[in-house]
C-alpha positions as CSV (number, residue, x, y, z in Angstrom):
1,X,0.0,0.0,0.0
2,X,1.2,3.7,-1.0
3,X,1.0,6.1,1.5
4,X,2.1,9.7,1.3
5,X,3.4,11.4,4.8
6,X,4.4,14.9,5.7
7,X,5.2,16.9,8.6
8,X,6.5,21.0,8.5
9,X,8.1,22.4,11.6
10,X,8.2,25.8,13.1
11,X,10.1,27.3,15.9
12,X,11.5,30.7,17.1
13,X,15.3,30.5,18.6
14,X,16.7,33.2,20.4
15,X,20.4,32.1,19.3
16,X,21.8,29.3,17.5
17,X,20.9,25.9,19.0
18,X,21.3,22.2,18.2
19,X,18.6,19.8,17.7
20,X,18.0,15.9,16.8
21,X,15.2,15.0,15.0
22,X,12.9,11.8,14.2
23,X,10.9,12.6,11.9
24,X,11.9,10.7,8.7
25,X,9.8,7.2,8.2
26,X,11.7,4.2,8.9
27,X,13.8,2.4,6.2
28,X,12.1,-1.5,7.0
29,X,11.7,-4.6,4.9
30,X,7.8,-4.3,4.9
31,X,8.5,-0.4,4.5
32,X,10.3,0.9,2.0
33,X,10.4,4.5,1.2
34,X,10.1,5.2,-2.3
35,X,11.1,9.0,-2.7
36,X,11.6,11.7,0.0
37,X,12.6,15.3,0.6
38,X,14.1,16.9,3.7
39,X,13.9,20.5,3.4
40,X,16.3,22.7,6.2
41,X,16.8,26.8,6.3
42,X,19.2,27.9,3.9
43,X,23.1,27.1,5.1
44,X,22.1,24.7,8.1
45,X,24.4,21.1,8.0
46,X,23.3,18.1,9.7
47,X,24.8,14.7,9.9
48,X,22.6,11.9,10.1
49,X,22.2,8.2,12.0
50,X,20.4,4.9,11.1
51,X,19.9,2.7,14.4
52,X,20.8,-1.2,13.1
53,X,17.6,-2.7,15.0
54,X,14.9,-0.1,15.4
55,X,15.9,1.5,11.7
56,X,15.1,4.6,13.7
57,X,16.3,7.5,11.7
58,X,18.2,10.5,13.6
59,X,19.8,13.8,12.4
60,X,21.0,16.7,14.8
61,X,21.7,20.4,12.8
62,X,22.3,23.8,14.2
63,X,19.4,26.2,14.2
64,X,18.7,30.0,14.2
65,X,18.8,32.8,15.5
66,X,15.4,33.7,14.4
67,X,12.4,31.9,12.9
68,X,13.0,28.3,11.4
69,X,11.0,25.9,9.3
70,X,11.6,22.1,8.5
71,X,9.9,20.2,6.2
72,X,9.9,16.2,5.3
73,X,7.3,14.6,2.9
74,X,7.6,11.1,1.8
75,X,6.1,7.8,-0.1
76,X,6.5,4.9,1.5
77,X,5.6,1.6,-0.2
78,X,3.9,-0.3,3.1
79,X,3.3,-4.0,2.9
80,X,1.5,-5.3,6.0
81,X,0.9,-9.2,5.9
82,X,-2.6,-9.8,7.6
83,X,-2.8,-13.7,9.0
84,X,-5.1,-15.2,11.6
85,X,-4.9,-13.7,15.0
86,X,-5.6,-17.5,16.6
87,X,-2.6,-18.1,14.5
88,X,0.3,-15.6,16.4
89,X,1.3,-16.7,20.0
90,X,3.1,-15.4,22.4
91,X,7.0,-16.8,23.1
92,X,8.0,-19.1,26.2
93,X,10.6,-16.5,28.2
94,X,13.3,-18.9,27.8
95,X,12.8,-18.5,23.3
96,X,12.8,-14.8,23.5
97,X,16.0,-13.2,21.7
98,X,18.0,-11.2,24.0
99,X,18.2,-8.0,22.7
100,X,14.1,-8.2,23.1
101,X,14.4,-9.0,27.0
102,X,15.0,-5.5,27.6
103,X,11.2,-4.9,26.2
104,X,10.0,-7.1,29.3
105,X,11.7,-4.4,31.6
106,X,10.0,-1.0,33.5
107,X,11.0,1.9,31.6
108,X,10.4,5.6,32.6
109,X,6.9,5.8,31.6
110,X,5.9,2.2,32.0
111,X,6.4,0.8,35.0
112,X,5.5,-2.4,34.3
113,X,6.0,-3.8,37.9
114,X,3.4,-1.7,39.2
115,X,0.7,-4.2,37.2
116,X,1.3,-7.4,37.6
117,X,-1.4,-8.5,40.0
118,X,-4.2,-6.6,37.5
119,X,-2.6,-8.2,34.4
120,X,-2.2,-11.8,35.8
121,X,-6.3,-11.5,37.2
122,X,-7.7,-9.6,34.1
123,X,-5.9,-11.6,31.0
124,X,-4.0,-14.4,32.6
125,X,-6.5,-16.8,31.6
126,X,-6.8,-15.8,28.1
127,X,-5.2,-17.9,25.1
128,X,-1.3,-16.5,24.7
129,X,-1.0,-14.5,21.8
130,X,-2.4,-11.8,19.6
131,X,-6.1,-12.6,21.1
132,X,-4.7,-11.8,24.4
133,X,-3.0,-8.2,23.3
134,X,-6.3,-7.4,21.4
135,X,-8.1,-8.1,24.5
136,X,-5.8,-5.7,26.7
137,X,-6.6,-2.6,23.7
138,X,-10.0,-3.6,24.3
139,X,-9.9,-3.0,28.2
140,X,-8.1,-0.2,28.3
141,X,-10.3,1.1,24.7
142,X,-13.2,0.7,27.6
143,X,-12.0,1.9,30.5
144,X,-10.0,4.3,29.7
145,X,-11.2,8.4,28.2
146,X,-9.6,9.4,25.2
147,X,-9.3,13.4,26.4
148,X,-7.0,15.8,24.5
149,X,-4.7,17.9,26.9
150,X,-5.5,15.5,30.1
151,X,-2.1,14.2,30.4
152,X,1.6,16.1,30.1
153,X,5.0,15.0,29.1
154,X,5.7,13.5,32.4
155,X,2.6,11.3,32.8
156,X,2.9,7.6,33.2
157,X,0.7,4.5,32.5
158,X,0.5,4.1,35.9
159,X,-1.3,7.9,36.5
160,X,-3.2,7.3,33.5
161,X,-4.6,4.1,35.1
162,X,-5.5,5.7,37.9
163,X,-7.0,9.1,36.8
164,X,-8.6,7.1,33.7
165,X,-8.1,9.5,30.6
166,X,-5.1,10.4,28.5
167,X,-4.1,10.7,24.7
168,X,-2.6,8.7,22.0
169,X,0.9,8.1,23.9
170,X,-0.9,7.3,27.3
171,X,-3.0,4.2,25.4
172,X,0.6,3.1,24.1
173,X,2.0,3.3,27.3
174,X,-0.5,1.8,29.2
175,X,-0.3,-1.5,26.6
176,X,3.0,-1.4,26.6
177,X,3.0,-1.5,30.6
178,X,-0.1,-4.4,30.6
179,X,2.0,-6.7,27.8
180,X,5.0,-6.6,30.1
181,X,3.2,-7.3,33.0
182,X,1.7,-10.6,31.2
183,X,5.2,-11.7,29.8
184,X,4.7,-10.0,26.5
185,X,7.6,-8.1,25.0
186,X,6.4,-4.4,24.1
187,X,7.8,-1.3,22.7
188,X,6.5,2.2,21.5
189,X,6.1,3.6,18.0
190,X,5.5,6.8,16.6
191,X,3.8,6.9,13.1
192,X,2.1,8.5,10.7
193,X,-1.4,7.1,10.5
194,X,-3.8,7.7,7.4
195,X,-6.6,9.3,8.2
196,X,-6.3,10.1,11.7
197,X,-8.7,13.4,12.5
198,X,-6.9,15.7,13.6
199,X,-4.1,14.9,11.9
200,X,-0.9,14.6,14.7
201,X,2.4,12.7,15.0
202,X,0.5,9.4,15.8
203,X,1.7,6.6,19.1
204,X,0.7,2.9,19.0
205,X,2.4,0.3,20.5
206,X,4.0,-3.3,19.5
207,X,4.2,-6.6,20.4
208,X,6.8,-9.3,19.9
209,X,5.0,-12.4,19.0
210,X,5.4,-15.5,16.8
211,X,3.5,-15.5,13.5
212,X,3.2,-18.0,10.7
213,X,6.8,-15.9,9.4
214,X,8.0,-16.4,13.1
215,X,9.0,-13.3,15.1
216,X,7.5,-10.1,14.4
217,X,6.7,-6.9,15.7
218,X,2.8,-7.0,15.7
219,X,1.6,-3.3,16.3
220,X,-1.6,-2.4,18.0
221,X,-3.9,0.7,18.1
222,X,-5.9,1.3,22.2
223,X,-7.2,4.4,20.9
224,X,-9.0,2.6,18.0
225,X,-7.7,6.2,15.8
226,X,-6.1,4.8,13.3
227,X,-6.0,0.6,11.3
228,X,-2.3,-0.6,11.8
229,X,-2.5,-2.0,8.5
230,X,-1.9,1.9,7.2
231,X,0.6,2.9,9.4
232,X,4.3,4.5,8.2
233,X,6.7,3.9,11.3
234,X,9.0,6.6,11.9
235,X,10.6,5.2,15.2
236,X,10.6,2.0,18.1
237,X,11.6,2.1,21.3
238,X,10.7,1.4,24.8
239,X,8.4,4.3,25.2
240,X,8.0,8.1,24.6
241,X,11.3,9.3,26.0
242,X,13.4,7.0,23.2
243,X,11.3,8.5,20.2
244,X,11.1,12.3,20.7
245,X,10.0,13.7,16.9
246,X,12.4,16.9,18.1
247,X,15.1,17.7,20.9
248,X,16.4,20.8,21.3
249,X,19.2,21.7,23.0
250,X,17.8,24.9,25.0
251,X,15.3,27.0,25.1
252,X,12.9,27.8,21.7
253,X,9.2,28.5,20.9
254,X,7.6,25.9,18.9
255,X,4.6,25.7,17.4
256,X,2.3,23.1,16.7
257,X,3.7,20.6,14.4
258,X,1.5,20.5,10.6
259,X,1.2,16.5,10.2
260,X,-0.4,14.6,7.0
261,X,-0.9,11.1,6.1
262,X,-2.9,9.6,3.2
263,X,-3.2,6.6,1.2
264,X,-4.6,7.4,-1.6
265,X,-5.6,3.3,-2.8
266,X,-7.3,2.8,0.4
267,X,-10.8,2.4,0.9
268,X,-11.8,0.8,4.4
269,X,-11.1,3.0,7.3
270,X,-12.2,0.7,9.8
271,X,-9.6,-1.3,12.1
272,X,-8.7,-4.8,10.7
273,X,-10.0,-8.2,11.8
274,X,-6.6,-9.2,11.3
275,X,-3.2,-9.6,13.0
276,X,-0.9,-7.4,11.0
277,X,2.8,-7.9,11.0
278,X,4.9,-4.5,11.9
């Protein structure tokens, strides 16, 4: 599937300051980018990394004084696999690689630990796999407010549990935080999703689980916002604090970022019946 991304922006800086960015889509098997074009102000140089396992994409430039714009667009050429959900399980700890261990550890915004007696009682005695992360989107798709502005940059899953509302990143961090607590391997992603209203930097979250392929990152959607089947990663990690779209090195006025997503080919906005393959 085609999908066509974008993202300009804008910020005011006092006097020249470094940044890194993640903004650019992931280079992946199932996603390649067929054309894209990174605009920077006039003279600015940047120098540019490619994380080996995530494929998350960094660069860091020098910016200002004064106003500043930046602009990416891009096609990427997405192919998500759909298979049987009854048909992707969960691994035995003892199978798991180890450089996916670390996605069964608390991280600053999941604190996993904190859940494990509500994860083992609510969906301990589901069937392991895909079923059993659907069902956790479900309970937290029901239980918990989707609320613009409830939550801030230092919320956790754990607050969020407890007060009951938050945004897109709060539903990824709280599935993130319910996987873990179940055994599951999780991580955060930031994405473009088609069709999303209002259009925003988008956060899902995945799972590691064994499909008819064998392992794969199988991403998931508690907010319901967007189908993972039209999604264009930009960047994995254990949650929000590894995947910042833009981190400045002092003090500028931003505004809000101007995000688009489309797939022009696609017709069904509705979430997939599917598993999906990240």
């Amino acid at each position: 599937m085609e999908i066509q991304v974008s993202c300009t922006l804008r910020y005011v800086v006092p006097k020249p300051t470094a940044f890194v960015f993640l903004i650019e889509a992931a280079k992946a098997d199932a996603q390649v980018i067929t054309q894209e074009v990174l605009t920077l102000p006039v003279g600015a140089i940047f120098d540019t990394y490619c994380e080996p396992v995530t494929f998350n994409r960094k660069f860091r430039t020098v910016l200002g004084p004064g106003p500043v714009e930046i602009v990416y667009s891009a096609t990427a050429d997405v192919n998500a696999t759909a298979f049987d959900p009854t048909h992707v399980y969960e691994f035995d700890f003892l199978n798991l690689p180890l450089d996916v261990i670390e996605y069964l550890a608390p991280s600053r915004y999941c604190p996993s630990d904190t859940f494990t007696d509500f994860a083992h009682a609510q969906f301990g005695g589901l069937p392991r796999g895909h079923t059993r992360v659907t069902a956790i989107c479900d309970w937290i798709f029901n239980n918990i407010t989707y609320q613009s502005g409830s939550t801030g940059p230092a919320t956790s899953a754990a607050e969020v549990f407890q007060a009951q509302r938050g945004v897109c990143r709060d539903f990824a961090h709280l599935g993130i935080s319910l996987c873990r607590a179940s055994g599951i391997p999780a991580r955060y992603a930031s994405v473009y999703a088609d069709r999303l209203n209002p259009q925003d930097f988008h956060a899902v979250f995945q799972a590691y689980l064994n499909g008819p392929h064998g392992a794969e990152w199988f991403s998931f959607d508690a907010t319901r916002m967007s189908s993972v089947d039209s999604l264009v990663r930009i960047a994995a990690g254990r949650d929000a604090a590894d995947v910042s779209f833009a981190w400045p090195q002092g003090e500028v006025q931003s505004e809000a970022p101007v995000v688009n997503a489309f797939a022009p080919n696609r017709t069904n906005s509705e979430r997939t019946p599917h598993a999906i393959s990240a």
